[in-house]
Phi, psi and omega in degrees: 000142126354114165283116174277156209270132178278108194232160182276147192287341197309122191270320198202141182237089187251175173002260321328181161213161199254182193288024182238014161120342210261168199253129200277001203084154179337158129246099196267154168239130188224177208296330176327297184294331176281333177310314157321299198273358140289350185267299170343291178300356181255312190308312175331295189279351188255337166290289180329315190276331173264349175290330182288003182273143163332312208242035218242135166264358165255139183252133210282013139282010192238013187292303232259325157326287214267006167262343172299303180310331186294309192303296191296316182305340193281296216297339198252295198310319173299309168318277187328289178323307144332286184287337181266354161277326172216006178214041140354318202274302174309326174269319161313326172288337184205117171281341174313332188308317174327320200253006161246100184284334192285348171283352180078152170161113178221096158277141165300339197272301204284314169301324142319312160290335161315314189274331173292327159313312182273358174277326166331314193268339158294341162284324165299332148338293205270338206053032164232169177318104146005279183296321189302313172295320176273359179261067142211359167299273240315311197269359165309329211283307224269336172324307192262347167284290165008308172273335180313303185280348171293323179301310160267344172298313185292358201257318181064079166228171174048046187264181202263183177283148159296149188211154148237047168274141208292339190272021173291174180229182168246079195298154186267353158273012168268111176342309202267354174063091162208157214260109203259188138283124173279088173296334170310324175298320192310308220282316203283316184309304192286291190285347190263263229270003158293297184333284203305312210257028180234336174274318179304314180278348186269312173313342185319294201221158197315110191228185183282184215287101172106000175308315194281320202295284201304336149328313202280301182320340190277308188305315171298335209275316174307304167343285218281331182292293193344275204318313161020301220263016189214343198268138186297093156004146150315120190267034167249002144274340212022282145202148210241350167205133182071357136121010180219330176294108168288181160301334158305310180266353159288320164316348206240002171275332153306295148001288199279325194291304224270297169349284205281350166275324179292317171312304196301331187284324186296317162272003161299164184297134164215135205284316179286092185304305161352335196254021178304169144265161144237060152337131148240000000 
């Protein structure tokens, strides 16, 4: 097996300190949180670079707009999402719980509808199309899931199932010390960087209306059930169907539906040309 490597998850630890110097205690940061604001800043820079194509329906004074709307739609839709998708029960019991973030709980699904809400409202900003704005999002997206899952392999959350393929590892906060699959890694490789480089390259050049949005949904949806088959359940869920289907892979079968019926509207024969996008 792979010795895992022990990185503190805390990336910088300063003061705070009060005004004669003395120090109040830690202000710990920690890598989980700086990974959010690097994938933001590369969704920033990589939304620059596509806003400047000709067909582009965001103009790259509006990139910094629409990674804000982005930014808010993720964090509170992934937390929402999180607790009504896999801790239900704990915000009945306290509803406060929502709002205690420092305890961790983020779902991918729930920040996905979150960021289509705020993209909804940003269009309305903007005036444009719905869809032309999430197929030019889309390929902004798998970059910051990528740092998302790095983020938790350094946190050692969300680890995998036992295995004995030589690259498992023994995280070191696991109660039971067994030698897991490092799944953030599977997920960081499949939903990031497969991801990024199959919406970047499908994204090169203009295609119809809603073809990149549904790429992202089919691929992801595949992605994320595969890894599944390797990733350690929630253990106050287990599996929820069939003695092996998580909350996870259910969650990514809509995804996968809702994906391939839109590749199919997108590519249907239409009399109308008109309804190309113009995406970038």
């Amino acid at each position: 097996m792979l010795k895992y490597p022990e990185i503190d998850p805390v990336a910088i630890s300063i003061g705070p300190f009060d005004v004669l110097g003395n120090t109040l205690g830690p202000l710990n940061v920690h890598w989980y949180g700086l990974m959010y604001l690097f994938g933001f800043a590369f969704a920033w820079a990589l939304g620059l670079y596509r806003a400047r194509k000709s067909y582009s329906p965001v103009k790259p004074a509006q990139v910094e707009d629409l990674i804000f709307y982005g930014a808010v739609g993720l964090v509170v839709g992934a937390r929402v999402g999180y607790v009504f998708f896999y801790n239900f029960g704990a915000f009945l019991e306290n509803p406060a719980w929502l709002f205690k973030v420092w305890e961790g709980g983020m779902s991918f699904h729930g920040g996905l509808l979150g960021v289509l809400i705020a993209m909804g409202l940003y269009c309305k900003k903007i005036n444009q199309h719905f869809i032309d704005v999430t197929d030019f999002l889309a390929p902004l997206v798998p970059i910051g899931l990528a740092l998302g899952r790095i983020g938790n392999f350094i946190g050692q959350e969300l680890w995998g199932r036992e295995t004995t393929v030589p690259w498992g590892m023994v995280f070191p906060n696991d109660p039971d010390q067994l030698v897991r699959h490092p799944s953030q890694l599977y997920q960081a490789g499949l939903e990031g960087l497969a991801l990024f480089v199959v919406l970047f390259w499908f994204s090169r050049n203009p295609k119809p209306r809603g073809a990149v949005s549904a790429m992202l949904l089919v691929c992801y949806g595949i992605f994320r059930f595969s890894v599944e088959f390797v990733r350690q359940p929630d253990a106050h869920i287990q599996f929820d169907l069939f003695g092996w289907m998580t909350r996870g892979q259910i969650l990514c079968v809509p995804m996968v539906l809702v994906g391939l019926y839109v590749l199919y509207w997108a590519y249907r024969p239409k009399k109308d040309v008109g309804l190309q996008s113009k995406n970038a």
